[in-house]
Structures are given as structure tokens and as C-alpha cells.
C-alpha positions in Angstrom: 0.0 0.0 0.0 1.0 3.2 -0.8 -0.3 6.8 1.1 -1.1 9.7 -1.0 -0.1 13.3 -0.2 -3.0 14.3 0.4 -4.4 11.7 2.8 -1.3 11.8 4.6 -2.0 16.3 5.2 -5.9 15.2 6.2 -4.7 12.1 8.7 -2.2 14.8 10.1 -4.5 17.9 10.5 -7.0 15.0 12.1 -4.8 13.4 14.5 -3.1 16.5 16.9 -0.4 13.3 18.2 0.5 12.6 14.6 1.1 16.4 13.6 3.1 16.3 16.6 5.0 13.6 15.7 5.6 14.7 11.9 6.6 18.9 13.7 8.7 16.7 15.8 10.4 14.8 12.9 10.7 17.5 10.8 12.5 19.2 13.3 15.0 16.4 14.3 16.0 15.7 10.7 16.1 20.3 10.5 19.1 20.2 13.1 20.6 17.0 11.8 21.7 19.0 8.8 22.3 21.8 10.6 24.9 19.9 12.9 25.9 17.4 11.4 25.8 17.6 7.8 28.7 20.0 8.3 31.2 17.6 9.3 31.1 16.1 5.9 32.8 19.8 4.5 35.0 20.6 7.2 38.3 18.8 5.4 37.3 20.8 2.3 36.9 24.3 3.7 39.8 23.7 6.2 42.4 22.9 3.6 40.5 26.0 1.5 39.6 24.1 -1.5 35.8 25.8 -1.4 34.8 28.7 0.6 32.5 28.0 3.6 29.2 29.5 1.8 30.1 27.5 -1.9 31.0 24.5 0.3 27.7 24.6 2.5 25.3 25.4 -0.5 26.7 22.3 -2.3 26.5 20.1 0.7 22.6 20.9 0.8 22.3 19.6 -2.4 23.8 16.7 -2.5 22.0 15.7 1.2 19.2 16.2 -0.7 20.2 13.7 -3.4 21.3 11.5 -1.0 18.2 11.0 1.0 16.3 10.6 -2.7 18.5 8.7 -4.5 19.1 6.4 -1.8 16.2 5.9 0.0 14.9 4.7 -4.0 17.2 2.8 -4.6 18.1 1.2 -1.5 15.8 1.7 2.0 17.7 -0.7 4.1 18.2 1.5 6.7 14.8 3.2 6.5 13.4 -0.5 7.3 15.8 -1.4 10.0 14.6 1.8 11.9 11.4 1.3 11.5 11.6 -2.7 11.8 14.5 -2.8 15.4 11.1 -1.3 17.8 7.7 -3.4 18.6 5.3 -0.6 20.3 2.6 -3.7 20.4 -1.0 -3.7 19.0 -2.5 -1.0 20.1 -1.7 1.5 17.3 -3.0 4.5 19.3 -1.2 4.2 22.2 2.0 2.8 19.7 1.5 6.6 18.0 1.5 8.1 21.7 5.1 6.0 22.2 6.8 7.6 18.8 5.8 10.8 19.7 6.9 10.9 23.0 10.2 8.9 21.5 11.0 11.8 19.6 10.3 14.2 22.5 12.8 12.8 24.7 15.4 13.4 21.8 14.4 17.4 22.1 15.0 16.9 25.6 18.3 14.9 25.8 19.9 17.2 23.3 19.1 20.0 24.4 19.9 18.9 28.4 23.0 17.9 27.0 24.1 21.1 25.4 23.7 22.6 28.7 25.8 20.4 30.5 28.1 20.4 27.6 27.7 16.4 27.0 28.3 15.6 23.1 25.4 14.1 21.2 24.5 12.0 18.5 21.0 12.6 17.1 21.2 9.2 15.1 21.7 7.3 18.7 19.2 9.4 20.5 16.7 8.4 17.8 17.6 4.8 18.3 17.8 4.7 22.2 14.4 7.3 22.2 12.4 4.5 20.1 13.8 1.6 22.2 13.2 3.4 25.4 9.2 4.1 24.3 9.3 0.8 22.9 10.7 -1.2 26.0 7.7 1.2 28.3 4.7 0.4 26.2 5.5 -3.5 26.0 6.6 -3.5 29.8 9.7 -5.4 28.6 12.7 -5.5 26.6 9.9 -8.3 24.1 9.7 -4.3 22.9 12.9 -4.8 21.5 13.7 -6.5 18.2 17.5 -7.8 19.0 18.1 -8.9 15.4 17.4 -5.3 14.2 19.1 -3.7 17.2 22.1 -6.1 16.7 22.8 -4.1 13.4 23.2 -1.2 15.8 26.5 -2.7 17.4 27.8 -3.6 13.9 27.5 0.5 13.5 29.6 1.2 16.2 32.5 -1.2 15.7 32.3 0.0 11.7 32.1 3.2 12.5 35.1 3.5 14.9 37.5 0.5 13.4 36.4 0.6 9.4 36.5 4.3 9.3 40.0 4.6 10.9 41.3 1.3 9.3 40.7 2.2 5.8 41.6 6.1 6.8 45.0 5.2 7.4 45.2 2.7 4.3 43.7 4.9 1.4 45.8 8.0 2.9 49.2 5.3 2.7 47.8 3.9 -0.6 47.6 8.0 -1.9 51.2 8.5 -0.9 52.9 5.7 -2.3 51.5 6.6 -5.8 52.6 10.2 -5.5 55.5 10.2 -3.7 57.9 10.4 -7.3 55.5 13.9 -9.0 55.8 17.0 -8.5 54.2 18.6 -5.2 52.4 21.5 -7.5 50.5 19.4 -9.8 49.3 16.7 -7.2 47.8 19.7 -5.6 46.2 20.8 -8.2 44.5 17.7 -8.6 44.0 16.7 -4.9 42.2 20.8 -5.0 39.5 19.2 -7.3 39.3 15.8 -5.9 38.6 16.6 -2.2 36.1 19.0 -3.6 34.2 15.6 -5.1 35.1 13.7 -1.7 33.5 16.4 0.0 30.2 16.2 -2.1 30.4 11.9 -2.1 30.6 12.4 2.1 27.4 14.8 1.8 25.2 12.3 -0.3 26.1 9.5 2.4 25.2 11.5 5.0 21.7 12.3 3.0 21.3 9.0 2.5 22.5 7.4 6.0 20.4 10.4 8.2 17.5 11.0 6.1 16.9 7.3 6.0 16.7 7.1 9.9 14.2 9.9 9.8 12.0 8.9 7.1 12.1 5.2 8.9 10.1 7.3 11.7 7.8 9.6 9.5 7.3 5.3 7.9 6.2 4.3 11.2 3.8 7.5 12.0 2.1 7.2 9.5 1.9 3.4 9.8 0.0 3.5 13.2 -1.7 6.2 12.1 -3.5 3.8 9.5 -3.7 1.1 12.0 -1.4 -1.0 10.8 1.5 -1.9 13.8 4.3 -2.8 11.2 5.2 -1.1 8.3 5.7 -4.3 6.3 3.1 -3.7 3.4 3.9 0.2 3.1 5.8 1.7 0.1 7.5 4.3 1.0 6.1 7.2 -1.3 8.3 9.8 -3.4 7.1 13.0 -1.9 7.9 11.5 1.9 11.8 11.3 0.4 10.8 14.8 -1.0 9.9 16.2 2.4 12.8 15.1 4.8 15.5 15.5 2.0 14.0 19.2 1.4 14.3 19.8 5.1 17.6 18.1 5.5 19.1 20.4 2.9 17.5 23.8 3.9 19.4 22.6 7.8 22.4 21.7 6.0 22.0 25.8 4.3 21.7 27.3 7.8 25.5 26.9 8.1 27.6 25.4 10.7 30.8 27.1 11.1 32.3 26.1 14.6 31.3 22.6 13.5 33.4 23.1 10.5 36.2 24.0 12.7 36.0 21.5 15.3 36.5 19.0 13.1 38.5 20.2 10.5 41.5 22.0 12.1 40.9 21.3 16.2 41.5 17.2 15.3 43.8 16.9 13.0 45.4 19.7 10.8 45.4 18.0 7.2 46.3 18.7 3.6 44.6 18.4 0.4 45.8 15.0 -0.2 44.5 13.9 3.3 41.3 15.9 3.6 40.1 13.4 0.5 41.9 10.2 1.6 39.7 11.0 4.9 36.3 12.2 2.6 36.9 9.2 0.3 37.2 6.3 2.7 34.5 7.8 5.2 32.2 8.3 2.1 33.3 4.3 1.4 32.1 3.2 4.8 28.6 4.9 5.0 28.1 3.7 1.2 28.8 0.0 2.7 26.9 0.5 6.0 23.6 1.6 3.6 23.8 -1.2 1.6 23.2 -3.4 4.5 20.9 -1.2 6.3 22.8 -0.7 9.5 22.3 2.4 10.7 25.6 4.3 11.7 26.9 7.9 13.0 28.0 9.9 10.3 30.2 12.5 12.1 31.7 9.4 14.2 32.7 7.6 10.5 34.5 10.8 9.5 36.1 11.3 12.8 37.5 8.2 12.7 38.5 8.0 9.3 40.7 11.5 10.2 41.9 10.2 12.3 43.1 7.2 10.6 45.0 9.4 8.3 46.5 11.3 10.6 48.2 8.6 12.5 50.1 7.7 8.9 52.3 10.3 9.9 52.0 9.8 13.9 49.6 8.8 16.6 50.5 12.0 18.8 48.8 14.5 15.4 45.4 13.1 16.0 43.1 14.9 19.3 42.3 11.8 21.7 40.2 14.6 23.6 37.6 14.0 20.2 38.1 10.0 21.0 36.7 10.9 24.5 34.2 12.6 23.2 32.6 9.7 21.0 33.4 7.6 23.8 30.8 9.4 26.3 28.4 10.3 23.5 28.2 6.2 23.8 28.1 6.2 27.4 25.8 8.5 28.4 23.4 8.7 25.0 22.3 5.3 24.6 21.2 4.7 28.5 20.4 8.8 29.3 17.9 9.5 26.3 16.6 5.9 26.7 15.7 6.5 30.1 13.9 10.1 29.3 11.5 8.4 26.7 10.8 5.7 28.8 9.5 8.0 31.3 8.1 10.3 28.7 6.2 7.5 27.2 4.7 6.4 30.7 3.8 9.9 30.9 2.1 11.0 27.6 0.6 7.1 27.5 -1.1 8.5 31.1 -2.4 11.8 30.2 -3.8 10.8 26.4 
């Protein structure tokens, strides 16, 4: 089954929790590319191979591409989302759970700013869903571990693969130009890193948007009374929506971002801002294609890093390795435990 457009704007304006949901969604995926998306530019602004405006206005249009192109041709990652959480039978109070879900990721993050706690808004949407899940089902049978297991794989691919084939495509770069002539490879490396740069935007399109849409998938699901979204084709203007709102986020900018994670890590030149773009962009191609969801700013963290340990361990930041390490820590159990007691709640009061 497919939903239309327009029956998807009437079932919205006719549910208040589902227009909630959808604001809440909407809003998520808005400061995903407004956070995140940046990451995959920093190399190429911080090595000045694009100016920050040039290099932000393409990014928006290549997240957009990637949450379209992608989510056609491939919507693994869409379905794992929307497939790792059972909210049960009762498709009302299941609509309740996602909403609150998403709530307690607007909560977490922006608790978390204050106390200055890095965040990942791709595992606050995965613990938020499992939290409301494990509250509605009274259990962890809320849980689908085979789905979740993919979750895992993330981590370890995002933190090994992403440094691992870092530091081999940066070596692999250097032994084929270490015999021509400094000027020209730069030249070159000027134009390639401006194409890793726009690869490591599509991924992230098509890696983020995916996560969202696997929510907006699972709205719109209960809100038809179905409890799975097994028999629902995604539709072409849902991949319109979230990859229009990704890349107007993604236009809002995202400057100390850009720095943080181009020049604070690891200072880089041309020919290791795209060893770094090009294996990171390698990764989140390979995570898609299986449909395990993955952090995007954690692949291309680690792939810098990875690169910059070919010319020593002591040029890479290990303060940005603690970092991802309590974004782990405290993400996955603290925005869990907020939606399982915003689910209680909001199942309570409605």
C-alpha cells in the first residue's frame, strides 16, 4: 500500500499526536543538517579548497540527493529503523510512544548542550524509540534484538572501518605520489577533495534521512492502524519532504562545527582531507547497503583520524576519542531512560 499526499496532510490535520509527531520529525531531521551535515565539509573548507558558503550550499544539495536517490534505490536502513522497535498492538497508544520517543530526543539534546555532553542525534533516535518501545511493551519483548544487533555492527564499523581504511587509502595516496611533482598533485587533490567532499554529503543524506523517514514510515503506519510497516511503500514525496528539510538545515551553516572538526582534530592537507572524505564516504556507502544504521560524524572522525596517525599517533586529538566515547556512554542509557518515562507519561495523560 501506498499513502497519497494528500491523505497523509488530512490524517495529520486529524490526529493532533500525529502532527506532533511529523513537527517533531521534521524538526529532528532540520538540526541533523544543521549539525551534522557540516562535518562532511570541514576537510574541504579547512584545507580552503571551497569557501565556507560554496561549500555549504553544495552540501545541501547533495544531502538532498542522497536522501532521494538512496532511499529509492536502496531503503535498508529506512526499514531497519522502523523494523529494530515493537510498540505492540495498540496502534493509538504505539502513535502516543513515537511521539513521546522523539520528545525525549528534544530533551536529551538540548539537556545535553547545557551540561556540555556531546550528542549524536542518530543514537538518541535509536535509544528514544527503544526506550518508548521497552515502556509500552513493559519489557525489553519491545525490542527486536536482530534489528538492534545491526546497531552494534554500527559502532564497531564506524570506529574501526573508518579509521582502518583512513590510514590505508591515505598510505595507498602517498605511495603513488611520492615520485611527482608537489604542485600538480595539488592541483589535482584541489578538485578531488572537492568531489570527496560532495560523495561524504550524499552518504550522509542518504544514511540520516533514511533514519528519519524510517520514523515519518512508522507515524504514518499506526496512524493507519497498521502496527508494522511491512506492506507500506514508502512514497516519493515522503523522500521529497525530509530531503528538502535536511538540505534547507544543512544551508543554515555550521561554522564552529566546521572547525571542530577540521582544524581542532587533526590539521590535514589536500591529499588527506580526501583520503579521509573518500574512505569515510566508502564506509557509510557499505553501512547503507546493508541497512545498519551508523553515526556519520563518528565515521568521518575516525576515518581523520586514521589518516592522521600515517604520519604519527600524537597528530590526531584523543580529547575527540573521549568525546565519542561518552556520547556512547551517556546517549544510549540517558535518552533511553527520558522516553521511557516520557512514554509512561504522555501514554497516562492521552
Amino acid at each position: 500500500m501506498e499513502i497519497s499526499f494528500t491523505s497523509f496532510i488530512q490524517q495529520m490535520f486529524g490526529s493532533p499526536v500525529l502532527l506532533i509527531t511529523v513537527l517533531l520529525t521534521l524538526g529532528v531531521i532540520f538540526v541533523n543538517g544543521w549539525t551534522d551535515a557540516p562535518n562532511a565539509i570541514a576537510t574541504c573548507i579547512t584545507t580552503r579548497c571551497m569557501s565556507a558558503r560554496s561549500a555549504i550550499w553544495m552540501s545541501a544539495v547533495f544531502n538532498f540527493l542522497g536522501v532521494l536517490v538512496m532511499t529509492k534505490i536502496n531503503s535498508s536502513v529506512a526499514s531497519t529503523i522502523s523494523n529494530m522497535v515493537d510498540f505492540g498492538g495498540d496502534t493509538h497508544e504505539a502513535l502516543i510512544a513515537l511521539c513521546a520517543a522523539l520528545f525525549s530526543i528534544v530533551v536529551y539534546s538540548v539537556g545535553a548542550s547545557v551540561f556540555g555532553i556531546p550528542t549524536s542525534e542518530s543514537h538518541s533516535l535509536i535509544a528514544g524509540l527503544s526506550g518508548a518501545a521497552i515502556a509500552i511493551q513493559n519489557g525489553i519483548g519491545g525490542i527486536n534484538m536482530g534489528e538492534w544487533a545491526k546497531v552494534l555492527y554500527g559502532l564497531a564499523l564506524s570506529l574501526l572501518l573508518g579509521f582502518a581504511s583512513g590510514w590505508i587509502i591515505c598510505r595507498i595516496v602517498i605511495l603513488i605520489c611520492r615520485n611527482m611533482d608537489h604542485r600538480k598533485t595539488n592541483g589535482f587533490f584541489r578538485g578531488a577533495q572537492i568531489f570527496g567532499a560532495a560523495a561524504m554529503s550524499f552518504m550522509h543524506g542518504a544514511q540520516d534521512g533514511q533514519k528519519f523517514i524510517g520514523v515519518l514510515f512508522l507515524g504514518m503506519a499506526f496512524c493507519n492502524g497498521q502496527t508494522s510497516t511491512g506492506n507500506i511503500l514508502i512514497p516519493l514525496w515522503m523522500m521529497l519532504l525530509c530531503s528538502v528539510v535536511m538540505g534547507v538545515g544543512t544551508s543554515v551553516g555550521g561554522e564552529k562545527i566546521i572547525k571542530s572538526v577540521g582544524m581542532d582534530m587533526v590539521r590535514l592537507e589536500k591529499y588527506q582531507g580526501f583520503s579521509a572524505d573518500l574512505s569515510a564516504a566508502a564506509c557509510l556507502l557499505l553501512s547503507s547497503v546493508f541497512g545498519i544504521p551508523v553515526s556519520t560524524t563518528h565515521t568521518k572522525t575516525t576515518a581523520i583520524m586514521g589518516v592522521g596517525a600515517v604520519k604519527r599517533l600524537s597528530a590526531i586529538n584523543f580529547g575527540v576519542v573521549k568525546d565519542m566515547v561518552l556520547t556512547w556512554v551517556f546517549t544510549f542509557p540517558g535518552c533511553g531512560l527520558i522516553s521511557f518515562a516520557m512514554a509512561k507519561l504522555f501514554m497516562a495523560i492521552f
